[in-house]
C-alpha positions as CSV (number, residue, x, y, z in Angstrom):
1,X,16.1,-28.0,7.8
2,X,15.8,-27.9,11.2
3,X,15.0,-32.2,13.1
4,X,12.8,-30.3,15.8
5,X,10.2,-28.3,14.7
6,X,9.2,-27.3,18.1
7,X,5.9,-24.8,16.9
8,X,2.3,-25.7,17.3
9,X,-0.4,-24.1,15.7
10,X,-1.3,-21.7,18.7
11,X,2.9,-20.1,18.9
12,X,2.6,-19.8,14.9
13,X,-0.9,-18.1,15.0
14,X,0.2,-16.0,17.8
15,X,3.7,-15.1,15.4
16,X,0.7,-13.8,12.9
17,X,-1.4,-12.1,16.0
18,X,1.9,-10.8,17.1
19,X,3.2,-9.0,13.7
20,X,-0.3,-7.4,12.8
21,X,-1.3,-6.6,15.8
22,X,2.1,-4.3,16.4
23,X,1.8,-0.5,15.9
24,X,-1.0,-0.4,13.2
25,X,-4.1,0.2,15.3
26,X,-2.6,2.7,17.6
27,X,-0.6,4.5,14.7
28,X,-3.7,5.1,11.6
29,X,-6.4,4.7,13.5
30,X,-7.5,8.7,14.0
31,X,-5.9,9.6,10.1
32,X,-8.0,6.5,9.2
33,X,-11.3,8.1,10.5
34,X,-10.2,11.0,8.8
35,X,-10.9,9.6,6.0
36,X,-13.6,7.0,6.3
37,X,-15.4,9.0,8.9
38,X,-17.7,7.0,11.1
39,X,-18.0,3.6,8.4
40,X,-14.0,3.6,9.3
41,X,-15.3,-0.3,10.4
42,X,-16.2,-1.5,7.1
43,X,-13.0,-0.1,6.0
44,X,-11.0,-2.4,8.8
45,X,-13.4,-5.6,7.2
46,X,-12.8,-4.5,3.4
47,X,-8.9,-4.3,4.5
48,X,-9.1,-7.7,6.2
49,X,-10.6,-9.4,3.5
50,X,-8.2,-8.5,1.0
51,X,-5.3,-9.7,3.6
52,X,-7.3,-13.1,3.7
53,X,-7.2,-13.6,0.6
54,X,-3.5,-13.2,0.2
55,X,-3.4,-15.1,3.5
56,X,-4.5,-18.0,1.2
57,X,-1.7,-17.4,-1.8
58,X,0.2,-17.5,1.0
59,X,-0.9,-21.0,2.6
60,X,-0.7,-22.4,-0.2
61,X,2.9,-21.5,-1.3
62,X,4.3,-22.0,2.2
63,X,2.9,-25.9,2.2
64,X,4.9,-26.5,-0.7
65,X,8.1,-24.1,-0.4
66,X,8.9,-25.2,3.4
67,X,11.5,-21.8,3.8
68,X,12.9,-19.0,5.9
69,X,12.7,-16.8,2.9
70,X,9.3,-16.8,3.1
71,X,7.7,-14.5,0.4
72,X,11.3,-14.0,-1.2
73,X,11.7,-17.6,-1.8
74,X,8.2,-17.7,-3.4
75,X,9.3,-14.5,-5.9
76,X,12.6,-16.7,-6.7
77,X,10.2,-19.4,-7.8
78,X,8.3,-17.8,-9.6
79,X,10.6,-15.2,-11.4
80,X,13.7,-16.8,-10.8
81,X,17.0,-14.6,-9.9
82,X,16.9,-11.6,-11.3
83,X,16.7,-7.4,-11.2
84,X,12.6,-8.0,-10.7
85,X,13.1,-9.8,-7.7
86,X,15.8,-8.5,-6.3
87,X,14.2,-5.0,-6.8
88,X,11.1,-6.4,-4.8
89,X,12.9,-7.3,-1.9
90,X,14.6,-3.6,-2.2
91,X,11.6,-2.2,-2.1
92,X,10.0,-4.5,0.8
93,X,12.8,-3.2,3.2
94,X,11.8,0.5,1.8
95,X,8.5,-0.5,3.6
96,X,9.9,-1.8,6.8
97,X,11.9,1.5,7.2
98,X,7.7,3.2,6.7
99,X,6.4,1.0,8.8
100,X,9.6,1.4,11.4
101,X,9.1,5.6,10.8
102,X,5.5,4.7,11.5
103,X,6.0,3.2,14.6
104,X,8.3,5.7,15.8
105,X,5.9,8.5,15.1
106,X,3.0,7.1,16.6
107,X,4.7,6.5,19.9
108,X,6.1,10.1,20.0
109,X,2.8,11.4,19.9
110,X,1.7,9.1,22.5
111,X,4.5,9.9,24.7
112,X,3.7,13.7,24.3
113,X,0.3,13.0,26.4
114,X,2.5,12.3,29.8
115,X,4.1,15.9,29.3
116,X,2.7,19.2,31.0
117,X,0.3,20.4,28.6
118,X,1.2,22.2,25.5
119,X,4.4,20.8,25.1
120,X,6.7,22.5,22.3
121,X,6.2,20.7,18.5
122,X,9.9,19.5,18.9
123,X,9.3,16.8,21.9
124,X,7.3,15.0,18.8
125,X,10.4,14.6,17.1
126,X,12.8,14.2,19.9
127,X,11.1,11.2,21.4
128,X,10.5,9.3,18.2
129,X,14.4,9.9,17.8
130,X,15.3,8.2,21.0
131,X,13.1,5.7,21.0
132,X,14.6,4.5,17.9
133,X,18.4,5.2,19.0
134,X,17.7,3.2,21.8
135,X,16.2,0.0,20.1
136,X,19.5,0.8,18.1
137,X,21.8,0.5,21.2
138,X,19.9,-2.7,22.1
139,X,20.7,-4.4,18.6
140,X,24.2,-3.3,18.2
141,X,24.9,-4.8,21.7
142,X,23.8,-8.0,21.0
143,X,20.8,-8.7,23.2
144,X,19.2,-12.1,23.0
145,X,15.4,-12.4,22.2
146,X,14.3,-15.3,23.8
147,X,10.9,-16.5,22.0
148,X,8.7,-17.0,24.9
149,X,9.3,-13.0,25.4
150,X,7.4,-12.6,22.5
151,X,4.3,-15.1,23.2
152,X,3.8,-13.0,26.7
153,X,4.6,-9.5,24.5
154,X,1.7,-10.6,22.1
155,X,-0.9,-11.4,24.9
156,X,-0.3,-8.2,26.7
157,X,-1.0,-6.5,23.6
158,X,-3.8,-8.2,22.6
159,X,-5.1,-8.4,26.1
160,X,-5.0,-4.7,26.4
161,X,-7.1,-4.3,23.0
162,X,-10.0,-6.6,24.3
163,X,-10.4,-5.4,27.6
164,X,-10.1,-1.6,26.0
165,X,-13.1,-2.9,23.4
166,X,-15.4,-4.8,25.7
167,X,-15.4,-1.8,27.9
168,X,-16.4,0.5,25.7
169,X,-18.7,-1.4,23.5
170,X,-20.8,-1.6,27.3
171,X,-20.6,2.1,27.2
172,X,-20.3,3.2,23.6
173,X,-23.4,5.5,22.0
174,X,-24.9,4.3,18.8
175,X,-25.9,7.3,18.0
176,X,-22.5,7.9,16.9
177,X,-22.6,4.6,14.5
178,X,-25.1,5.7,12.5
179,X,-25.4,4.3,8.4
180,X,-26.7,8.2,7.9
181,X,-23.7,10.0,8.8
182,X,-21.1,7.8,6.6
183,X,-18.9,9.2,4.5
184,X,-19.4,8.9,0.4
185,X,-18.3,4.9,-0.2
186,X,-15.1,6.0,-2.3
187,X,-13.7,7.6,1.1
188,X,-14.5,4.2,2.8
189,X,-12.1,2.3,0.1
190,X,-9.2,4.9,0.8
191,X,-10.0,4.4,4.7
192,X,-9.4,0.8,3.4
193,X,-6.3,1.1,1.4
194,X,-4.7,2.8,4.8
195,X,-5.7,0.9,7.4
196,X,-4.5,-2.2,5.1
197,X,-1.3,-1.4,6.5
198,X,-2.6,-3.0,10.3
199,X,-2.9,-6.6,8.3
200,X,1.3,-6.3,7.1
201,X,2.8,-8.8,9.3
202,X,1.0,-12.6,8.7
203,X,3.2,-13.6,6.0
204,X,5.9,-13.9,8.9
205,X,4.4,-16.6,9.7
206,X,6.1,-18.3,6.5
207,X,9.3,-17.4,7.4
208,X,9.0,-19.6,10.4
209,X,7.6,-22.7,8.2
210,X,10.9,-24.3,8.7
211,X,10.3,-24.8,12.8
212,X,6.4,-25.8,12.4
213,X,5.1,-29.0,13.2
214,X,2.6,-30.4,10.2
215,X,3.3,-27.3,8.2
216,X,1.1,-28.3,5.6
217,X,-2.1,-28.3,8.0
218,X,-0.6,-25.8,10.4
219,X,0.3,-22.3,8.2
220,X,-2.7,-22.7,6.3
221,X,-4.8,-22.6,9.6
222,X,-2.9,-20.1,11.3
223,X,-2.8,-18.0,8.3
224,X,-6.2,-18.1,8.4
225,X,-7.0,-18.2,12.1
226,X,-4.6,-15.5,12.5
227,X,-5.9,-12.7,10.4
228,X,-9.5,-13.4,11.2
229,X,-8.9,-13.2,14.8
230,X,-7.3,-9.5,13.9
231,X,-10.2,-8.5,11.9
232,X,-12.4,-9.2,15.1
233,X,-10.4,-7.5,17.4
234,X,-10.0,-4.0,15.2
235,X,-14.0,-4.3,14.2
236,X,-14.3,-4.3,17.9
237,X,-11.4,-1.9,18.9
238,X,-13.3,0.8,15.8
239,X,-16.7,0.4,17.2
240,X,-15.4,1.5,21.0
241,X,-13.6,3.9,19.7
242,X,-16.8,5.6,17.8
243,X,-19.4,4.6,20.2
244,X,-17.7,6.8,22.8
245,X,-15.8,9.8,20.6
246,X,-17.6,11.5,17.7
247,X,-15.7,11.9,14.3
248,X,-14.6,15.5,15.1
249,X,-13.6,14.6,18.8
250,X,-11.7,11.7,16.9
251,X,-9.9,13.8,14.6
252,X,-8.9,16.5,17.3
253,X,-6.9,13.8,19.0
254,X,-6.1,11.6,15.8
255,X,-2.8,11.2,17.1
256,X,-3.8,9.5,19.9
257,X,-7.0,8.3,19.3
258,X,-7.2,5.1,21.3
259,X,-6.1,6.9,24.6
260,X,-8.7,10.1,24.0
261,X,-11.7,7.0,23.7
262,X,-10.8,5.8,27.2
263,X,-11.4,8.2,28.5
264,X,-14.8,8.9,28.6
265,X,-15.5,5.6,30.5
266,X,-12.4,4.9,32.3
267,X,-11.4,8.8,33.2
268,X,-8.1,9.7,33.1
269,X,-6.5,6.9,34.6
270,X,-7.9,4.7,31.4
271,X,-6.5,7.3,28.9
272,X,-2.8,7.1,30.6
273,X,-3.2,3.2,30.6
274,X,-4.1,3.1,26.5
275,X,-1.1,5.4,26.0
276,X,0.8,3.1,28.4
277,X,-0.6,0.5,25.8
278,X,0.4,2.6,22.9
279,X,3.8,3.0,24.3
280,X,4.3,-0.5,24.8
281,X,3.0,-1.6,21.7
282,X,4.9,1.1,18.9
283,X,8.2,0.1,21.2
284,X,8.1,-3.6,21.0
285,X,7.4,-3.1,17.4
286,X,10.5,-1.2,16.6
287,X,12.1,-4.0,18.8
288,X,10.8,-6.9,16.5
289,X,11.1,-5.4,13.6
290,X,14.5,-3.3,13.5
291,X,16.5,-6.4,13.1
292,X,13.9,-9.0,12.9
293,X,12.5,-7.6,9.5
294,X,14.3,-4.5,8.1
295,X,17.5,-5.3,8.6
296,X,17.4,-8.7,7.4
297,X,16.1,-7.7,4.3
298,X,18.7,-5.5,4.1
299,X,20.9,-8.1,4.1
300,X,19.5,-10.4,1.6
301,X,19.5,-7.2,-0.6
302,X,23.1,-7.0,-0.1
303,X,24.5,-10.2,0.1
304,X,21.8,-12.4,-1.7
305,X,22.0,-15.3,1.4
306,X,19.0,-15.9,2.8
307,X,19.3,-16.3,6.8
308,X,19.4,-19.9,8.6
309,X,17.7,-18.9,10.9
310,X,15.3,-15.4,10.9
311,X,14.7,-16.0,14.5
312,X,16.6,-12.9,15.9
313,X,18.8,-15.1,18.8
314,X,22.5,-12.7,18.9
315,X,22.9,-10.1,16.3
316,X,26.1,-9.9,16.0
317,X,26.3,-9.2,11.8
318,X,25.5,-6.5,9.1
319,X,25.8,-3.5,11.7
320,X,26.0,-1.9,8.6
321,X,22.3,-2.4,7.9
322,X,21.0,-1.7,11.5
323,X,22.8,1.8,11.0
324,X,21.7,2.4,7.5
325,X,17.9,1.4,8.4
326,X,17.7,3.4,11.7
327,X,19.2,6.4,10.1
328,X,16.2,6.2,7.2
329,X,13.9,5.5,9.5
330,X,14.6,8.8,11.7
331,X,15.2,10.7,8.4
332,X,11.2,10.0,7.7
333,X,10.0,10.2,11.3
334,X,11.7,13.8,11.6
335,X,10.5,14.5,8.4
336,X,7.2,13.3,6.3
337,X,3.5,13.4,8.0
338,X,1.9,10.1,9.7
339,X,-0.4,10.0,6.7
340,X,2.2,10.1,3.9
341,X,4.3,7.4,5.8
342,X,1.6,4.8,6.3
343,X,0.4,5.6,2.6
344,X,4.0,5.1,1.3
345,X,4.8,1.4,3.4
346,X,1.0,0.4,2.9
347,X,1.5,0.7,-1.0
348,X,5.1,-0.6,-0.9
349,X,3.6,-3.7,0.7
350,X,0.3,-4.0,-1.7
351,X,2.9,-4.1,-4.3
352,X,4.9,-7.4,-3.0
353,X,1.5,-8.8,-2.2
354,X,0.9,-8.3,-6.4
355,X,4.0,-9.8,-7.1
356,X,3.7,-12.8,-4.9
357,X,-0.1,-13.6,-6.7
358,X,1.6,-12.9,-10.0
359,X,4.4,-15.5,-9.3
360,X,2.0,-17.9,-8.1
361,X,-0.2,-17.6,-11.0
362,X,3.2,-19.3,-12.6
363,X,3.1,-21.9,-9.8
364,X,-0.7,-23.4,-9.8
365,X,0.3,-26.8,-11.0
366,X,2.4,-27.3,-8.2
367,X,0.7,-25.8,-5.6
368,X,-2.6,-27.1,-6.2
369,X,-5.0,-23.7,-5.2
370,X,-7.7,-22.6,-7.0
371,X,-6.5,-20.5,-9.7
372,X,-10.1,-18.3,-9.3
373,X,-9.0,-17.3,-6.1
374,X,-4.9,-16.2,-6.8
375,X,-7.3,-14.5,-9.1
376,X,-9.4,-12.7,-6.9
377,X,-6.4,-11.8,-4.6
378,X,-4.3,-10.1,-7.5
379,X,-7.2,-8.1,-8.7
380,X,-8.0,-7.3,-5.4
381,X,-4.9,-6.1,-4.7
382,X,-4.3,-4.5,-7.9
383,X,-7.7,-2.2,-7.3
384,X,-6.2,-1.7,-3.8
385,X,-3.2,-0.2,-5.1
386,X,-5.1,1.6,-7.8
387,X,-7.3,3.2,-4.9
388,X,-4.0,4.3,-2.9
389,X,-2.5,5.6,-5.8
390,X,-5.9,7.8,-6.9
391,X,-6.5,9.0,-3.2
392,X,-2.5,10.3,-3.5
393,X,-3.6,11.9,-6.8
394,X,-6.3,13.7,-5.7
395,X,-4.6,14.5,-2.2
396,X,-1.2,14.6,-1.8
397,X,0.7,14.2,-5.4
398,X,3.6,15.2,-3.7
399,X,3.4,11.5,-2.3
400,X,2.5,9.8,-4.7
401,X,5.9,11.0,-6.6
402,X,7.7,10.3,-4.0
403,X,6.0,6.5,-4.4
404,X,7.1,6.4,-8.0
405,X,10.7,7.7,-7.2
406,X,11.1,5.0,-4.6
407,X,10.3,2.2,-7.1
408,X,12.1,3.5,-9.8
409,X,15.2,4.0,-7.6
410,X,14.8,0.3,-6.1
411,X,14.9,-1.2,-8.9
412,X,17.6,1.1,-10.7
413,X,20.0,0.2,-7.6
414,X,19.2,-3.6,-8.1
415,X,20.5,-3.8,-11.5
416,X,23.7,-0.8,-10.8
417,X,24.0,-3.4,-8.1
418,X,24.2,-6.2,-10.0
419,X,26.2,-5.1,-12.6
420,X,29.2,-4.2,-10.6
421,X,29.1,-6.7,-7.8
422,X,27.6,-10.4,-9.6
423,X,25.5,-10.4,-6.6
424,X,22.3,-13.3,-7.2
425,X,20.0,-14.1,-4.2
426,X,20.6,-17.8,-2.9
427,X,17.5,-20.1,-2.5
428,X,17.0,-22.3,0.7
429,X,15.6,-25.0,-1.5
430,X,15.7,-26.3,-5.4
């Protein structure tokens, strides 16, 4: 363990800030209000209570289990080594790859808006190629990230969003909010269940417990701090958003929803600088989470040895990952719909958040948290899923069978895996 933890609680909160506030809000946003309609705000609070109360399963682990693993040391805790975990951690790099494809998407179709207009359907798929190739290049030549990068990447993005929602709050109509015109409350819970996916990113801040001064006061306040400060800023991002673009105007530019509400207030000049936003924001997710989180997962699913260090400093290992995850990832950009993708990572994620509260459940006595509340989370997330998996149903049961297929197959390759190589997954600490 590292003799200098050198982070305070404002560079761990902003770690948390940082990894929700990525892609998410650009990406869903108009397929969200597809859904949810003009309530899509109470969906964005619904979402962000469920993620604080995993935030708290979370705090609670991380004060004891001090570990780069994160949420895979908690599942080796509370499962021990086996084909459950190890399928888990399969199927939680299956969701970085959706949430990479995602990303990649979302800033193709913000791209597209600096073309001529009436670009050819193909430019969609050609910049969300390269933009992945590229971040590809980057990794395989070994940049450094040097961590102060990311503290300045975080406030430009979160700067961006404020500014962007205190200017059109001042200009939004309410007419446009109004309780009568909500959708039925079941469409507000599947508005809930996708935009759930704009919370994935605050149990990074675990992986970093290792380099935290006072962990044991500081995750649980970041945690905390951290998703509550994201739940403000995408109340306040939805409600500029509808105050100035009604539902129909929103859902004729879903794709880039953000930029289209600037525009109203801020002309033209304010739509280019939200897709400028968008840009920056999809890219520097891809960035972060290419190596940073897919890849790395990819190599604790191959190798079973949990990194020293998951701050990304010179990759220079497991190329074979990088390749293998950017080559999925531009499979599904090239090929499934924004909605299917964020469906797919959002439910891959829900189901690691279940399986963290169930292996807590088996940790109570030496965590100390309130078993009522592990309680609430699971069930929580449990109807979550449940909700996902009855909007796919009714919707789309194409993806919903793809959802099952993925599971079966992560787990399937965990144990085919584990039969022929011996392969176990190392713990940081006993």
């Amino acid at each position: 363990m590292p003799e200098n933890k050198s982070m305070g609680l404002y560079a761990t909160t902003s770690i948390g800030i940082g990894a929700m506030i990525g892609a998410g809000i650009f990406s869903i946003f108009g397929t969200a209000v597809q859904i949810s309609g003009n309530a899509v705000y109470i969906s964005f609070i619904i979402a962000g209570i469920i993620a604080l109360l995993n935030a708290y399963s979370y705090a609670k682990l991380a004060v004891i289990y001090h570990s780069a693993g994160g949420p895979v040391e908690f599942l080796l805790k509370g499962f021990g080594d086996g084909v459950l975990t190890g399928g888990l951690n399969l199927l939680l790099w299956v969701g970085y790859v959706f949430g990479l494809s995602l990303y990649a998407k979302s800033f193709s179709y913000y791209a597209v808006t600096f073309l001529p207009p009436g670009p050819a359907p193909i430019w969609a798929n050609i910049f969300a190629t390269a933009i992945v190739l590229f971040f590809t290049a980057i990794n395989f030549i070994g940049s450094k990230a040097v961590g102060k990068s990311e503290i300045f990447i975080v406030s430009i993005k979160v700067g961006f969003l404020i500014l962007f929602a205190a200017a059109g709050i001042l200009y939004m109509n309410p007419g446009n909010l109004t309780i009568s015109a909500w959708p039925g409350s079941k469409n507000v819970f599947f508005g809930a269940g996708m935009v759930f996916l704009a919370y994935q990113g605050f149990g990074l801040i675990t992986n970093a417990a290792e380099d935290i001064k006072n962990p044991e006061k500081t995750i649980p306040r970041a945690l905390y701090l951290s998703v509550a400060l994201v739940i403000l800023i995408y109340v306040s991002v939805s409600l500029a958003v509808l105050g100035n673009l009604s539902v129909p105007e929103i859902e004729s530019a879903k794709d880039y929803a953000l930029a289209a509400a600037a525009k109203p207030f801020l002309g033209n000049l304010g739509f280019k600088i939200m897709a400028f936003a968008a840009l920056f924001s999809t890219s520097s997710a891809i960035n972060a989470s290419l190596y940073g989180g897919a890849n790395v997962s990819y190599m604790l699913a191959k190798d079973g040895e949990l990194p020293e260090f998951f701050e990304r400093k010179v990759w220079n290992r497991s190329q074979e990952g990088l390749f293998i995850t950017s080559g999925l990832v531009v499979l599904c950009a090239n090929l499934l719909q924004l909605e299917g993708i964020g469906m797919l990572a959002s439910a891959s994620l829900l189901i690691n958040y279940i399986a963290v509260n169930i292996s807590h459940l088996r940790l109570l006595k030496e965590t100390g948290a309130k078993s009522y509340l592990i309680w609430i989370s699971l069930l929580s997330s449990l109807i979550f899923f449940g909700v996902l998996a009855y909007y796919e149903l009714v919707n789309s049961k194409l993806t919903l069978e793809l959802l099952v297929i993925i599971i079966l197959f992560c787990f399937s390759i965990e144990w085919i895996y584990r039969s022929l190589s011996g392969r176990s997954i190392k713990k940081r600490i006993n």
